[in-house]
matplotlib code that plots the C-alpha trace (Angstrom):
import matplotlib.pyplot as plt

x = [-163.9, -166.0, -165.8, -168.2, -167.5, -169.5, -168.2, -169.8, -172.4, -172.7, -174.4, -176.4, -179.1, -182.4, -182.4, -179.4, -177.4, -175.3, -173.6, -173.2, -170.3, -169.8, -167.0, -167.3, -163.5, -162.2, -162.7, -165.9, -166.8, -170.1, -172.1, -175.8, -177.3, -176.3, -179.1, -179.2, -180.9, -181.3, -182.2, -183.3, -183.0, -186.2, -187.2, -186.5, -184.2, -185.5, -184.7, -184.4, -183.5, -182.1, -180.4, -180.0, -177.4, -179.5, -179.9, -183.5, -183.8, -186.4, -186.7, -188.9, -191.8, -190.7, -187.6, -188.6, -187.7, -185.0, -182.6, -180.8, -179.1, -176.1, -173.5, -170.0, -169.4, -166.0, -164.8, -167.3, -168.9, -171.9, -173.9, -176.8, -177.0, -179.2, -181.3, -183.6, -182.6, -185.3, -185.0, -186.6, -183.7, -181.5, -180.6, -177.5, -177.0, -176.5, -175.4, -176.3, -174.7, -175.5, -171.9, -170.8, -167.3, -165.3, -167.5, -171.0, -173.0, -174.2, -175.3, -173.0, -173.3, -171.5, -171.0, -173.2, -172.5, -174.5, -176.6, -178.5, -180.3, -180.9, -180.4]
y = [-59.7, -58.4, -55.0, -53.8, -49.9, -48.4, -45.7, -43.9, -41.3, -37.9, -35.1, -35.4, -33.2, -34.8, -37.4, -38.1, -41.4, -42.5, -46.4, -47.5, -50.1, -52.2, -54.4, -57.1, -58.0, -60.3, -63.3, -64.4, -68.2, -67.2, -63.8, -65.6, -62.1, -58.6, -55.6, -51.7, -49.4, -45.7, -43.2, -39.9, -37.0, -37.3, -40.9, -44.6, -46.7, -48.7, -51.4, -50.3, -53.3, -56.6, -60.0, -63.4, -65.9, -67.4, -63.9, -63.3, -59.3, -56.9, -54.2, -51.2, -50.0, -46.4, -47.6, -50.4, -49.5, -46.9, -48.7, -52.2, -54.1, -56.3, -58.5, -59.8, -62.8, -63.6, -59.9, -60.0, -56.7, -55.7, -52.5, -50.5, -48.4, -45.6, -44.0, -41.0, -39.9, -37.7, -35.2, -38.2, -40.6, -38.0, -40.2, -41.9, -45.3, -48.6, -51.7, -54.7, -58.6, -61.8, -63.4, -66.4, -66.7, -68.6, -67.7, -68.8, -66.0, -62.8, -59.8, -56.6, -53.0, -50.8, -47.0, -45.4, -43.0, -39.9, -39.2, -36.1, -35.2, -31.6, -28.9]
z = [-99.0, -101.9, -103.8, -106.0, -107.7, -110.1, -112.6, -115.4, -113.8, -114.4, -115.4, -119.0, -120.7, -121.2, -124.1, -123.4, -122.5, -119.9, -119.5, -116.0, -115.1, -111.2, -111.6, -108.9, -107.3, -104.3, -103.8, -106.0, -106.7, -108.7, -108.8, -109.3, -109.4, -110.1, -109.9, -110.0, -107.3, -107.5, -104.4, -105.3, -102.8, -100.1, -101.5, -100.7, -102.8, -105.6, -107.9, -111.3, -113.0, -112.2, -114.4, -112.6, -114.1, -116.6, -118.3, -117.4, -116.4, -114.9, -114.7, -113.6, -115.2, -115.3, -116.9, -119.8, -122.6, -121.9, -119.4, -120.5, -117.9, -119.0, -117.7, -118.7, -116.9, -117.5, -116.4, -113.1, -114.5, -115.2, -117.0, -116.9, -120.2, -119.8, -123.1, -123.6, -119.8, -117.8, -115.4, -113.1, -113.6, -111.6, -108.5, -106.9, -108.8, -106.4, -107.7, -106.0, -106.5, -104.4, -104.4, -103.2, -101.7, -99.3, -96.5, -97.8, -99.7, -99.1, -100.5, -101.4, -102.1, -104.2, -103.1, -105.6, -108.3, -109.0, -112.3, -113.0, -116.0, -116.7, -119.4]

ax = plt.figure().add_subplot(projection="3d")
ax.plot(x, y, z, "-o")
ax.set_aspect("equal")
plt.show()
């Protein structure tokens, strides 16, 4: 089984900066991609950026420039670092890795983590 918690969320006045952490444990043979959703209250969840193993990232448009996605290989953990924060970011932060383990691979969640941005 596969574990992924995020920590680092919180509350923030706008312009401010936040640095989100998942740290990926179990039992992990490769992580070949590791992403970060958000849900904001009344919407559906959406990708806000993503970085495959060969360190290419995307990320979303409402985002570039701000947000930088990050990821230490050798600790199974990866980062969102968040700049010039909105009222707009506020949202619960997902991450998202494609692992493959004993079993095959698969696709796992952590339990999200909540930002807001306001004065």
């Amino acid at each position: 089984q596969v574990q992924l918690v995020e920590s680092g969320g919180g509350l923030v006045q706008p312009g401010g900066s936040l640095r989100l952490s998942c740290v990926a444990s179990g039992s992990i043979f490769s992580i070949n991609a590791m992403a970060w959703y958000r849900q904001a209250p009344g919407k559906e969840r959406e990708l806000v950026a993503r970085i495959i193993s060969g360190g290419t990232t995307n990320y979303a448009d409402s985002v570039k420039g701000r947000f930088t996605i990050s990821r230490d290989n050798a600790k199974n953990t990866f980062y969102l670092q968040m700049n010039s924060l909105k009222p707009e970011d506020t949202a619960v932060y997902y991450c998202n890795a494609g692992v493959t383990g004993p079993t095959g691979w698969r696709i796992y969640w952590g339990q999200g983590t909540q930002v807001t941005v306001s004065s």
